[in-house]
N, C-alpha and C positions, 0 to 999 in steps of 0.2 A: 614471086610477088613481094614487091618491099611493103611493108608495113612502115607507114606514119604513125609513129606515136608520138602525143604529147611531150614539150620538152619538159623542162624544169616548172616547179609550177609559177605563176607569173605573180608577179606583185602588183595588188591592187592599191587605186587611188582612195583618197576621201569620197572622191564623185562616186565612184568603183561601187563604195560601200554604201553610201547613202541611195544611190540606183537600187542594189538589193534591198535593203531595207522598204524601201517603196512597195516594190511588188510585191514578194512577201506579206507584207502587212496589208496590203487589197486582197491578196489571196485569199487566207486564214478568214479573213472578215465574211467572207462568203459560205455560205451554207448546202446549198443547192450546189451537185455537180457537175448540172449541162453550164447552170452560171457558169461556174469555176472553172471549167474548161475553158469556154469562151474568152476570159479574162485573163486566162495564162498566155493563151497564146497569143492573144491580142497585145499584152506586155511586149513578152517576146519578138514577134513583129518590129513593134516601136522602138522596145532597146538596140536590139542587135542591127536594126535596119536589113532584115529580109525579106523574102520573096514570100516566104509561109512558113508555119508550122505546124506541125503536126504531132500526136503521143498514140501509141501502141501500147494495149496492156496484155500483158503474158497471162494466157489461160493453161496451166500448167495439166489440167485434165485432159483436151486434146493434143496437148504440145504446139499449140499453135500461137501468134500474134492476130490481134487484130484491135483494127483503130477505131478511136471512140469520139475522134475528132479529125478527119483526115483534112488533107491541107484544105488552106480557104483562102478565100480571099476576100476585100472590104469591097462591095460594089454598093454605090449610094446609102454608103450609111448603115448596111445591114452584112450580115450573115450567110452566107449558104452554105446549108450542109451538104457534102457529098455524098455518093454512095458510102455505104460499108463496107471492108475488104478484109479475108482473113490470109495470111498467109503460115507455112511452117517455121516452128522458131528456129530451124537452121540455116534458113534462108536470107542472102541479104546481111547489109551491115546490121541489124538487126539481129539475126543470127549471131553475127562475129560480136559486137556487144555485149549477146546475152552468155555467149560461152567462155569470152574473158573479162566479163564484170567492171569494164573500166570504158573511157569514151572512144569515139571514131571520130577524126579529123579528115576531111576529103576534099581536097583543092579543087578535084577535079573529076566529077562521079564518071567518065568515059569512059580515065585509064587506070581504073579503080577496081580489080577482079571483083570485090567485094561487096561492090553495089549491082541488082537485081534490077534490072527493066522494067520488068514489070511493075516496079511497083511506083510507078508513075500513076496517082487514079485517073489521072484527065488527059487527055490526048493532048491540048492546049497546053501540059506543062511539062516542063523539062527540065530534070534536075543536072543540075550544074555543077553544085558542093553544097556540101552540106557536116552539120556537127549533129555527131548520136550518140545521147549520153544513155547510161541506166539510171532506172528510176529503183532505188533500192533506200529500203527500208529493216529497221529489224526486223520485220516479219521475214524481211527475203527479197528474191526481185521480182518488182510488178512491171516493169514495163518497159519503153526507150519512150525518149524525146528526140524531136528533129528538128532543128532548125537548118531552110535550107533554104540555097541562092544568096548570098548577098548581094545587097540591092549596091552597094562601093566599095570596092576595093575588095580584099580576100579576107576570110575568116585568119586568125591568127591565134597564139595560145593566150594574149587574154578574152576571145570571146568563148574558149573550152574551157576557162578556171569559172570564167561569172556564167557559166550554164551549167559547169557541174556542182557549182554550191548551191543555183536557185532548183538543181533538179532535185538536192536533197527536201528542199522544204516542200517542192510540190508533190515530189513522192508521199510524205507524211501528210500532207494536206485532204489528197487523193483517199490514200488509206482511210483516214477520220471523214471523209463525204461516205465512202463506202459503209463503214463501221453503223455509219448514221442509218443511212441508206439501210441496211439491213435490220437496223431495231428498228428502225418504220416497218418495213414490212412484216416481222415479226410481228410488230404492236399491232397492226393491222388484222394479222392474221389471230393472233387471241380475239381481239375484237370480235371476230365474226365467227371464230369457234363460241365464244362464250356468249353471244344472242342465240347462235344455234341452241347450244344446250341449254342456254336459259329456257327455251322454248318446249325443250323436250321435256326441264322438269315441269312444265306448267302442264303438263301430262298432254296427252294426243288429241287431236282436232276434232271433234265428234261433233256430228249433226247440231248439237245447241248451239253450235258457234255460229252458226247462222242461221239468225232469230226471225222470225216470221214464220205465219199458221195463210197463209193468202193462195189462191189459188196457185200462182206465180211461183210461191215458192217452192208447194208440193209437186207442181210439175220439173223443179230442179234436182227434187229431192229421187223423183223415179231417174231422172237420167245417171244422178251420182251413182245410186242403187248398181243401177246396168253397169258402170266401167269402172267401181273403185276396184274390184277385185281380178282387175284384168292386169296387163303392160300394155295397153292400148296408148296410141300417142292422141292426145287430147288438146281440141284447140278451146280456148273459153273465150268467149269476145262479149262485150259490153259497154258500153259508156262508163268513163272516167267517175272513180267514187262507188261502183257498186259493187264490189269486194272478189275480184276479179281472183286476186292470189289468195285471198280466204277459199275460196273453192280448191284452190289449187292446194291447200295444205289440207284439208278435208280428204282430198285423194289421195294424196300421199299417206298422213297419218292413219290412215284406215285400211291400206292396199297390203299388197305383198310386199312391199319393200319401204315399210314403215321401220325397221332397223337400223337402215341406211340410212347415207345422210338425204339430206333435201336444200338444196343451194336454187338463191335466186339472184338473175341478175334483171336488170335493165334496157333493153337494149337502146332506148335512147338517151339515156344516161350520159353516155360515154364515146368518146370520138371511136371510129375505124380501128386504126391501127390499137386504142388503149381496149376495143373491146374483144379482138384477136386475142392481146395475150393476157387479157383474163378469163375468157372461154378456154384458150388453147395451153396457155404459158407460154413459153419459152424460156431458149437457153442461155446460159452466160455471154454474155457481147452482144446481142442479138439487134441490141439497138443500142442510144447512148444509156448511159444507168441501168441497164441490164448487169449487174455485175456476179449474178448468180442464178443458177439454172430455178424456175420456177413452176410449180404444176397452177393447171389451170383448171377452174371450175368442173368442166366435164370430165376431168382425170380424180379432180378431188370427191365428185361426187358417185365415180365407180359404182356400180351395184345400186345405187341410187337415185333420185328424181332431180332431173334439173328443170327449172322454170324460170324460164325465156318470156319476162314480159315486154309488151310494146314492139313484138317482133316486128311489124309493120313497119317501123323504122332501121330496120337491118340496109345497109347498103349490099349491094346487087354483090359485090367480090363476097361480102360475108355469108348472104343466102348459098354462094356454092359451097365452100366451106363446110357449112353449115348441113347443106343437102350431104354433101361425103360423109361426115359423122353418121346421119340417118342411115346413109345404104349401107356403108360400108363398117361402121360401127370403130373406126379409127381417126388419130389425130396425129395432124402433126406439130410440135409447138413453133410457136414465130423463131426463126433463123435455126429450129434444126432441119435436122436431116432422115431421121429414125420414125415411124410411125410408131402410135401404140393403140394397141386395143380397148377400148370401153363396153361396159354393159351399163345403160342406162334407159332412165325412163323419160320420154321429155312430154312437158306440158308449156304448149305457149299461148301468149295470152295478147290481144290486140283489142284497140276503141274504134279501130281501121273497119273497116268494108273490104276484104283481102280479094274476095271476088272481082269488086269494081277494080283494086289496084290490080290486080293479074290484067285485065281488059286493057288498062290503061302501060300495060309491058314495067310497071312499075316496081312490082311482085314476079318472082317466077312462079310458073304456074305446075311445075314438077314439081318444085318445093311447099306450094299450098295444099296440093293430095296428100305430100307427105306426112305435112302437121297436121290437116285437118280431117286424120280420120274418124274422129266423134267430136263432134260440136256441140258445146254446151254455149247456150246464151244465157247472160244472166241477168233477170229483169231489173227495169228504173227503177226506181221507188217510188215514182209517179203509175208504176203498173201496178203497183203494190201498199198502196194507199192504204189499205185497212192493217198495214204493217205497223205504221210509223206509231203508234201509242206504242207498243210491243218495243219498239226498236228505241224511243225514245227515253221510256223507263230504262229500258238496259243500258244504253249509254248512261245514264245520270247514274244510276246505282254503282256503278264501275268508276265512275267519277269523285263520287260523294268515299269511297272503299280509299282511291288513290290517292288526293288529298286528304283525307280524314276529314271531312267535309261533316257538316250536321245532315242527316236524315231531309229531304226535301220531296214534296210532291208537286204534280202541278194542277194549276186551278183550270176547272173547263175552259174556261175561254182562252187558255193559253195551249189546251190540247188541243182547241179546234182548229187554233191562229197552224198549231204545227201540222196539223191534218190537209189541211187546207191551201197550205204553201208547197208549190211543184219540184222543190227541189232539185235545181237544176244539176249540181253536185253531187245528187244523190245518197248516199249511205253516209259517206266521208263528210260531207257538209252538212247534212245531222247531226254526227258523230262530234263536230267542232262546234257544232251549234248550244250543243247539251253541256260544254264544259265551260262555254263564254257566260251561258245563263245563268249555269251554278255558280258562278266565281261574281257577275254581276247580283248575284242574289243578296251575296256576305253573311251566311251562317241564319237566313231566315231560312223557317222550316216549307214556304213556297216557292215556285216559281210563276210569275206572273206574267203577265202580257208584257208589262215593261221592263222584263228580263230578255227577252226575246229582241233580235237584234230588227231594225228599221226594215230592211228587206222580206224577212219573214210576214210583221207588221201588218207592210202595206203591198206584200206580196199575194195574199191569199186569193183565188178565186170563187167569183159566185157564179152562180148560172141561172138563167132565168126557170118561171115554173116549168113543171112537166107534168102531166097528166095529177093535176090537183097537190102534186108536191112543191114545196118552195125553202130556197136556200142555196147553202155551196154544194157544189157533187161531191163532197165528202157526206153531207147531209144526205141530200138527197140518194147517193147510193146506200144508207143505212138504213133509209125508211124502205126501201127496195127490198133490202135485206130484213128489215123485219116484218114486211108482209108476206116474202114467200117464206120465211120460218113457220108464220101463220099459218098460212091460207095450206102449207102441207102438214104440219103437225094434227089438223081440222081433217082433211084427206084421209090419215094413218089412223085416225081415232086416237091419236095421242101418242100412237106409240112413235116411241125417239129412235128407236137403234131404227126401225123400216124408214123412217123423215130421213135419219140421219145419212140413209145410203142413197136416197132419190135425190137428196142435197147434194150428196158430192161431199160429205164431211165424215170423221170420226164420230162416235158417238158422244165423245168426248167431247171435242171441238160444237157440236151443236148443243151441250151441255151451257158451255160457256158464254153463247152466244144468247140462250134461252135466260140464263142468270142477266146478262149484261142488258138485255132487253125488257127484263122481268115481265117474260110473257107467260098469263096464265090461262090455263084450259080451263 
């Protein structure tokens, strides 16, 4: 085989220089590296007048090429990316590039030993000739560039000198997107190590984290009881605002594997493919900006609880996925090839009717037995009515702590305004409630009706009389409540621990209730 090489190098014009210069300096300006691609080789394109181009970056751990932009072409105005393609770095002018560190000139890729068939991605394209320089940097070599087909006349040695001076800058360009590219993800990644452990110093999840004495909530508190001390997979569903992943850290920080971490994601957060490889990871090339191998939540959280909110939203490719982790207790990450092992605990969380979507083939319904083998609901705050003073002091006190805020209470008619209103929001729409009104308050030591925002207001319901009672059902259920404290403590002959247990309460809990009612025998 005769090898073409480059002649002499060629002399460039004024136009010559001031063309690089251009590019270049589009380059550099860009940040982003799907940009940046885009705009090299859209250059590219334009200057040399070809058919495409294309750039392979050298993954030195498999020994392999693969492209991170494979040929394209402008169809009305836009973009299309092609598959992804990896091949061996000895393969191909690519190969022969990377083994002697200097460019390929090809008149004529047919009668070219050195050009690979295969590596045509699209049936529809046909490479003809083509120029392939290296992309080298001090660090080393990252990669080839192609430009390939010309669109007049034949490549010549000066379309090899003004490609392999613009490959030196796009090489460094590339490198500093990467460079970047990986403090982001690092910075990202302290990020969410350092909420983690901020979390753990704030000491572990215990039962007072979720505040409420109501019937609702002691019937949540026996279900935690039964499955904290298990690796049960737990589904918790509720309406949006009612502390759906507070339970979930509850279970975890109280379980067996309160040690370990505890990672949550989203799942409607995040597109398909971007929530694959934060579940799974993936490997270096695996997509564009993939430029180093990455673990993904369920690898990082090993030994650990992951929680899977808003599952309901998972697309149907994800649910299998998703279902293989469960059976088979392995992953693979996005573009590799190796499975690995986990042990984990998963907890997911939905505002969904999982039931009705299985019906509706929207949900699978092997993957709903999967998640849902203990079901916890966790009630409105509208179920939970006799919560909200309870809930609403703790919000502000936690408010008043975080701001450094004066000391505030609130005046009856501003607890009954909040008693009183259905909270469509529930827990979370309290939660924001309590800090709009301290902050509309400005350092007075109450909060009033007209701290309380228009909705709340003129939100309230009343209900008409009931058997000689009149008011709102916040009302009216307390006079409820303070005739059967009565009419049983009258029954017991006073005594409270025997009231306390035909009530349904602590003895405690009926203590407080007796103070707050200042009922006397």
């Amino acid at each position: 085989m005769a090898v073409k090489k480059p002649g002499p190098k060629a002399m460039l014009s004024e136009e010559d220089v001031a063309l690089l210069y251009e590019v270049s300096t589009s380059i550099h300006a860009i940040r982003d590296l799907d940009e940046m691609l885009q705009s090299i080789l859209h250059n590219i394109k334009a200057v040399f007048h070809v058919e495409g181009a294309s750039i392979a970056l050298h993954d030195a751990e498999r020994s392999e090429f693969y492209f991170i932009r494979t040929v394209e072409e402008e169809k009305h105005g836009r973009y299309e990316r092609k598959r992804q393609m990896r091949f061996p770095d000895h393969v191909g002018v690519a190969g022969w590039v990377f083994r002697e560190k200097r460019p390929a000139l090809i008149p004529d890729a047919a009668k070219d030993d050195r050009f690979f068939k295969g590596m045509d991605l699209r049936e529809e394209f046909v490479t003809r000739s083509m120029i392939c320089v290296p992309l080298l940097t001090r660090g080393g070599f990252l990669g080839v560039l192609y430009a390939l087909n010309k669109l007049e006349g034949e490549f010549c040695e000066r379309d090899v000198r003004l490609l392999e001076i613009l490959s030196g800058t796009i090489a460094v360009a590339i490198e500093n997107a990467q460079f970047c590219g990986e403090l982001k993800r690092y910075a990202n990644s302290l990020e969410k190590q350092n909420l983690r452990l901020r979390s753990e110093v704030q000491g572990p999840y215990k039962y007072k984290e979720i505040v409420g004495s109501s019937s609702a909530i002691r019937r949540l508190f026996l279900l935690l009881e039964k499955v904290i001390e298990t690796d049960t997979t737990v589904l918790i569903q509720g309406e949006t605002g009612t502390g759906k992943e507070l339970v979930a850290k509850v279970i975890h920080h109280n379980g067996p594997r309160k040690d370990r971490p505890f990672v949550a994601e989203n799942c409607g957060a995040l597109a398909e493919q971007l929530l694959e490889s934060e579940l799974f990871g993936h490997v270096k090339g695996a997509f564009t900006g993939a430029i180093c191998n990455k673990k993904g939540l369920f690898e990082l959280a090993d030994g650990g609880t992951v929680f899977l909110d808003e599952i309901g939203e998972m697309s149907p490719s994800m649910q299998v996925k998703l279902l293989r982790v469960l059976q088979e207790g392995q992953i693979r990450p996005v573009g590799g090839s190796l499975v690995r092992n986990v042990d984990l605990r998963l907890i997911a969380a939905t505002n969904r009717d999982l039931e009705e979507e299985v019906k509706r083939r929207a949900f699978r319904k092997d993957l709903f037995y999967r998640i849902c083998v203990f079901p916890i609901v966790v009630p409105t705050l509208r179920e939970r009515s006799e919560d909200i003073p309870l809930l609403a002091d703790y919000f502000l006190r936690r408010f008043v702590k975080k701001h450094k805020a004066r000391e505030a209470r609130f005046t009856p008619q501003a607890l009954d305004l909040l008693s009183r209103y259905d909270w469509p929001g529930n827990v979370r729409e309290l939660e924001n409630e309590m800090e709009r009104a301290l902050t509309l308050a400005g350092g007075q030591d109450e909060i009033r009706e007209e701290h309380l925002s228009e909705k709340v207001r003129t939100g309230a319901v009343r209900v008409p009389a009931a058997d000689g009672m009149h008011g709102t059902l916040q009302e009216v259920t307390l006079q409820i409540e303070q005739r059967m404290i009565l009419q049983t403590l009258r029954n017991t002959g006073g005594n409270r621990s025997q009231a306390a247990k035909l009530l349904g309460l602590t003895r405690q809990g009926l203590l407080n209730k007796i103070a707050r009612y200042g009922i006397q025998l």
